[in-house]
TORGU-547462 format. One line per field, with one value per atom (N, C-alpha, C): residue in one letter; atom name; z, x, y. Coordinates in nm, 2 decimals. Layout:
! TORGU-547462
residuo	c(A  ...) .
atomo	c(CA  ...) .
w	c(Z  ...) .
u	c(X  ...) .
v	c(Y  ...) .
! end
This chain:
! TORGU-547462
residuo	c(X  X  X  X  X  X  X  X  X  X  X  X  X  X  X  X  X  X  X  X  X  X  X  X  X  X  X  X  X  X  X  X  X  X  X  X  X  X  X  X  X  X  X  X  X  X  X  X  X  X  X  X  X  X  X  X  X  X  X  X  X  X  X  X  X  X  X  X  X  X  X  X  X  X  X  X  X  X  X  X  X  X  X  X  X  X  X  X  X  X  X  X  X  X  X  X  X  X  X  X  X  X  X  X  X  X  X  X  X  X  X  X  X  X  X  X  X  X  X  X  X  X  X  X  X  X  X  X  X  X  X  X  X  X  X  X  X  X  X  X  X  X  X  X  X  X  X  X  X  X  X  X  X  X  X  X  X  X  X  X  X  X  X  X  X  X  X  X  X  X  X  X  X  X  X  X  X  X  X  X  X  X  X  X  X  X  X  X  X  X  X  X  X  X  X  X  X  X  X  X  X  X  X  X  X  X  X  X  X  X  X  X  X  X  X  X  X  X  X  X  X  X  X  X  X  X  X  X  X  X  X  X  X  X  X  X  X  X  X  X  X  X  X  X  X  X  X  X  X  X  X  X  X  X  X  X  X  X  X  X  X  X  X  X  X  X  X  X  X  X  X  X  X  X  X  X  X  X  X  X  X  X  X  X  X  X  X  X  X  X  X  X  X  X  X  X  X  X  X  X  X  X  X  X  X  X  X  X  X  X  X  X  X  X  X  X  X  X  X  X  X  X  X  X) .
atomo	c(N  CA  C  N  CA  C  N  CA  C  N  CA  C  N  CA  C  N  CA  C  N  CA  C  N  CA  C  N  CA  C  N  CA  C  N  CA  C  N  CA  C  N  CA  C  N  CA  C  N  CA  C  N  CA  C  N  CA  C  N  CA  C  N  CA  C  N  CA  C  N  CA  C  N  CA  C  N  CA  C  N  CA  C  N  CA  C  N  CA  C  N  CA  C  N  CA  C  N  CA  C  N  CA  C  N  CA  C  N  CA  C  N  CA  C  N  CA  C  N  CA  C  N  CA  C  N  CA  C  N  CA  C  N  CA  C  N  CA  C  N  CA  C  N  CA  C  N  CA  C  N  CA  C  N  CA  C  N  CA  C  N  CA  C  N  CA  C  N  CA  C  N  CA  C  N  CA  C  N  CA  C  N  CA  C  N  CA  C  N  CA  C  N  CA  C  N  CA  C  N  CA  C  N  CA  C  N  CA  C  N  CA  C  N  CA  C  N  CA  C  N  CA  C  N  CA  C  N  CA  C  N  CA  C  N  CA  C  N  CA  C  N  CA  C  N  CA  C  N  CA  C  N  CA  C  N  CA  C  N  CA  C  N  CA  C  N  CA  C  N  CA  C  N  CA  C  N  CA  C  N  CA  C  N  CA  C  N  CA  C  N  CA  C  N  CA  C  N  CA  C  N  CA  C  N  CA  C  N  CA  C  N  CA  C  N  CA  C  N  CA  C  N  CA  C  N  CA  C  N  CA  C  N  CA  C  N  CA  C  N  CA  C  N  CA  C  N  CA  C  N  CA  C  N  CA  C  N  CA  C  N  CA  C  N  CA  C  N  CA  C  N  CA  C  N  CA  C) .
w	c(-0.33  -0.28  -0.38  -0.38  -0.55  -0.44  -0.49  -0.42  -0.50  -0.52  -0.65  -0.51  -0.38  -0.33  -0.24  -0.22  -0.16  -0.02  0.03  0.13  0.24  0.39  0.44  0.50  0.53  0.57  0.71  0.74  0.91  0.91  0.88  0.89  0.85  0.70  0.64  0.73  0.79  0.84  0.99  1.08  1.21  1.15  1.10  1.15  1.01  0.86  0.76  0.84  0.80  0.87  0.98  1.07  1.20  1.29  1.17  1.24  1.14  1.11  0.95  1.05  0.97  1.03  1.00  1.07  1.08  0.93  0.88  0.74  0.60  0.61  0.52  0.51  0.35  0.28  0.24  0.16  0.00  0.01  0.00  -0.08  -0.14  -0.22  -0.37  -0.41  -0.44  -0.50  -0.54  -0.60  -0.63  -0.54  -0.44  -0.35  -0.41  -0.37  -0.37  -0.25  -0.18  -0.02  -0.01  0.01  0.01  0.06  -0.03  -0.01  -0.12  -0.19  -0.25  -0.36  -0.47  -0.62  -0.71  -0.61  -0.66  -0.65  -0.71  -0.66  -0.58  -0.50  -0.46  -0.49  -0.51  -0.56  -0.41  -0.35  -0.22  -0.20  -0.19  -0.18  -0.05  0.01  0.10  0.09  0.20  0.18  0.34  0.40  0.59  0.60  0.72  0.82  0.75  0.63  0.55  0.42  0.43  0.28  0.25  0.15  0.09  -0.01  -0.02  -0.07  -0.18  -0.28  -0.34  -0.43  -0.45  -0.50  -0.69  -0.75  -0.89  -0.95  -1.07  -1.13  -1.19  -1.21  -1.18  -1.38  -1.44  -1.65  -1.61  -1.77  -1.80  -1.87  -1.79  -1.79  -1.75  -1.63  -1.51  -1.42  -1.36  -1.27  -1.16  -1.00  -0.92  -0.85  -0.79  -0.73  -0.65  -0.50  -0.49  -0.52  -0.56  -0.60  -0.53  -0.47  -0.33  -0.34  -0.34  -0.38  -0.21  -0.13  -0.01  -0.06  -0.01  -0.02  0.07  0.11  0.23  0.28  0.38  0.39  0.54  0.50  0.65  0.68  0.61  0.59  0.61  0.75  0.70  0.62  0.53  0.38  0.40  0.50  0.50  0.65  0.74  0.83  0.74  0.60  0.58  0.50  0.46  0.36  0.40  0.56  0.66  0.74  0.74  0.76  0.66  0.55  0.43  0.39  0.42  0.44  0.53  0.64  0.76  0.71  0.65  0.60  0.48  0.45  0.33  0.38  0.31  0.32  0.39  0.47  0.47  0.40  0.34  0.27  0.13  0.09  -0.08  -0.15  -0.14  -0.20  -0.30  -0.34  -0.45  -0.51  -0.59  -0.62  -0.61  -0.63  -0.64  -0.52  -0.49  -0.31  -0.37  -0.27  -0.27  -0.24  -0.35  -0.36  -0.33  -0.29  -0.24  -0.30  -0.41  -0.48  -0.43  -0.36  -0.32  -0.49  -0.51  -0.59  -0.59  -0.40  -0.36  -0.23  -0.18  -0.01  0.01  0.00  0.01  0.05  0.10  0.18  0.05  -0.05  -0.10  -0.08  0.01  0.05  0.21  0.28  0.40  0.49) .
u	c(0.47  0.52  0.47  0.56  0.52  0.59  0.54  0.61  0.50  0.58  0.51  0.41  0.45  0.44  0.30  0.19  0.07  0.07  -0.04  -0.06  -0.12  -0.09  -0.17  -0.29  -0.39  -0.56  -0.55  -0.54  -0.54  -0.42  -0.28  -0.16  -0.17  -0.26  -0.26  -0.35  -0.46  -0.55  -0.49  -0.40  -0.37  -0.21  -0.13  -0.02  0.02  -0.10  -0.07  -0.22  -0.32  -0.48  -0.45  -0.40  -0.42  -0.28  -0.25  -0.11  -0.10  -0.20  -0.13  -0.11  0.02  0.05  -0.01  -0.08  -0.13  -0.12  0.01  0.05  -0.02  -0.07  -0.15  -0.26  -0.27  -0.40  -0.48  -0.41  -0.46  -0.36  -0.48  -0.34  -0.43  -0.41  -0.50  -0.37  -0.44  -0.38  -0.48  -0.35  -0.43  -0.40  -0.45  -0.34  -0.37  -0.31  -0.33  -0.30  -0.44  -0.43  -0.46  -0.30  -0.33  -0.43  -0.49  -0.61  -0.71  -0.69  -0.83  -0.75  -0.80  -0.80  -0.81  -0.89  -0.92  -0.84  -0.88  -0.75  -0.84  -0.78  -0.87  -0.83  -0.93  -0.89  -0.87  -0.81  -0.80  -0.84  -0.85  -0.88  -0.91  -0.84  -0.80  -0.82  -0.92  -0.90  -0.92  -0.85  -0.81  -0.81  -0.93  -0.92  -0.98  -1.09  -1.22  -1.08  -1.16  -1.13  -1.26  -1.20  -1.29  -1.22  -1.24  -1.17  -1.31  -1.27  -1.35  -1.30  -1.37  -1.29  -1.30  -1.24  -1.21  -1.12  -1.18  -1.09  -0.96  -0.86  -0.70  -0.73  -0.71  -0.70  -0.63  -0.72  -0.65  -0.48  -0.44  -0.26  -0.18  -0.27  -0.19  -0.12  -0.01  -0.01  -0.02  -0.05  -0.12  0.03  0.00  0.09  0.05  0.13  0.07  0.13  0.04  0.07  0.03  0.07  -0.01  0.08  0.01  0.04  0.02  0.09  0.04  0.12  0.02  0.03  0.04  0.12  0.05  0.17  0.21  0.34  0.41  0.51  0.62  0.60  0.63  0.58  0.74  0.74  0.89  0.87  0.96  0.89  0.98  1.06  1.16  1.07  0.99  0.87  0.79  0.72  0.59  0.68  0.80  0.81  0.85  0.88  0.93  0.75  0.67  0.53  0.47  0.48  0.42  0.48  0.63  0.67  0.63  0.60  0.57  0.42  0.33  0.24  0.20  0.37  0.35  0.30  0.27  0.23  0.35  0.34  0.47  0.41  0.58  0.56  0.52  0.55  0.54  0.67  0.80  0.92  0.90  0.99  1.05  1.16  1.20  1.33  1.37  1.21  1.20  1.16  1.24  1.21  1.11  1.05  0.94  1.01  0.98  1.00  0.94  1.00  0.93  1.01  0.93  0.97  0.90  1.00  1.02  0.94  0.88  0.84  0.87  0.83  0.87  0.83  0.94  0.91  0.97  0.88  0.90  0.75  0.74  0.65  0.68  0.54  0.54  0.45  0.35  0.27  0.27  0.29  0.32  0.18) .
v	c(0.26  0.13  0.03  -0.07  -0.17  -0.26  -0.41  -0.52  -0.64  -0.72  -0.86  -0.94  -0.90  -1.04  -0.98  -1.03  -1.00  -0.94  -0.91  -0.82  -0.89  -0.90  -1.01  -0.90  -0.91  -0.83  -0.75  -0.88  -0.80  -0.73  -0.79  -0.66  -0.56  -0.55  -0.44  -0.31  -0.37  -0.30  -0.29  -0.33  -0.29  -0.20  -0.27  -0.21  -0.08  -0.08  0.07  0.19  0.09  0.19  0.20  0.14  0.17  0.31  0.28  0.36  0.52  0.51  0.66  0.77  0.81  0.92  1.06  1.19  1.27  1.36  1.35  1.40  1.32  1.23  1.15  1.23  1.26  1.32  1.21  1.13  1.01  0.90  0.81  0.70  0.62  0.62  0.49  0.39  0.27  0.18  0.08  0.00  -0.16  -0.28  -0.32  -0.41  -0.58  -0.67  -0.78  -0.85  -0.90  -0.98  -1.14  -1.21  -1.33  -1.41  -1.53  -1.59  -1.54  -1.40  -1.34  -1.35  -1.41  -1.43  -1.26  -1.22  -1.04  -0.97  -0.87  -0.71  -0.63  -0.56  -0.44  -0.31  -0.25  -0.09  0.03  0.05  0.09  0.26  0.34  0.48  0.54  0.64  0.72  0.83  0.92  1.00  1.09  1.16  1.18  1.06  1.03  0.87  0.80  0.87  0.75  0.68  0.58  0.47  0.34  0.34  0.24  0.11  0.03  -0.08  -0.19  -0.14  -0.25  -0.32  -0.49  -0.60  -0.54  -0.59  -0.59  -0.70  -0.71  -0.83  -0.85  -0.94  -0.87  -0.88  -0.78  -0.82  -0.93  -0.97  -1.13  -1.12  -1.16  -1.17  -1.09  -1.03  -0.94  -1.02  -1.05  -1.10  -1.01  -1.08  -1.00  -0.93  -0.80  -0.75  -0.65  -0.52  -0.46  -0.32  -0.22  -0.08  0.01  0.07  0.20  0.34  0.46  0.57  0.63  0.72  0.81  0.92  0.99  1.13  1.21  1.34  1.38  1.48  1.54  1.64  1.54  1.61  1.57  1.40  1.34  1.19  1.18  1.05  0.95  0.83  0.85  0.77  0.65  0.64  0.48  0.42  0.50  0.46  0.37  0.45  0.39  0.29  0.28  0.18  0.08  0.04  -0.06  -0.08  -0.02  -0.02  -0.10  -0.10  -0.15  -0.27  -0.27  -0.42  -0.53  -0.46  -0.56  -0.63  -0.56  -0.61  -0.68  -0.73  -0.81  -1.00  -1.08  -1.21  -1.30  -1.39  -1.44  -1.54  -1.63  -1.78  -1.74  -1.63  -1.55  -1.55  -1.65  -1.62  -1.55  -1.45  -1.38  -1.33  -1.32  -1.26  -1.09  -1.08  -0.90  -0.87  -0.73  -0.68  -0.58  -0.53  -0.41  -0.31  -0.20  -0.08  0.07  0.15  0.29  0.35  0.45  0.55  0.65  0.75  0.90  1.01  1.04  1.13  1.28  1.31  1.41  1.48  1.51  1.50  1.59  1.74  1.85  1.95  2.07  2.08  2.24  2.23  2.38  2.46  2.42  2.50  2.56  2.65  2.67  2.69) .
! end
């Protein structure tokens, strides 16, 4: 999931953490939560995660980046999930994106 426009805290933590679905291994990213000048580095792994602040390089502009991992995932679920937790009052030109990698189950 990639989207220019920030992440709001509480949404992110009730309606992505609070709802993962059973098929979720991992999900790392870089997020960006409006109000915080920082980036956070995000890391998942089952139910544990950890989130720690970091500084965005000089002439990054802030955006967010999140990787999930995991089998039997509905990937238009987490990507209407991951929307809902975007910032309101962030106009942009660019929509947020969910790139499918691969959504196939090779291990039985």
């Amino acid at each position: 999931f990639v989207s220019p426009q920030s992440l709001d805290l509480n949404e992110f933590r009730t309606r992505f953490l609070g709802t993962l679905p059973p098929g979720v291994f991992r999900s790392k990213g870089l997020l960006a939560f409006k109000g915080y000048p920082v980036r956070f580095v995000f890391q998942l792994s089952g139910r544990r995660f950890e989130i720690e602040q970091d500084l965005w390089p000089e002439g990054t502009k802030p955006s967010t980046q999140l990787v999930v991992i995991g089998r039997n995932l509905d990937t238009a679920e987490l990507h209407e999930t991951l929307k809902s937790c975007l910032a309101s009052g962030e106009a942009t030109s660019d929509s947020p994106r969910l790139k499918v990698v691969a959504n196939e189950s090779r291990f039985s």
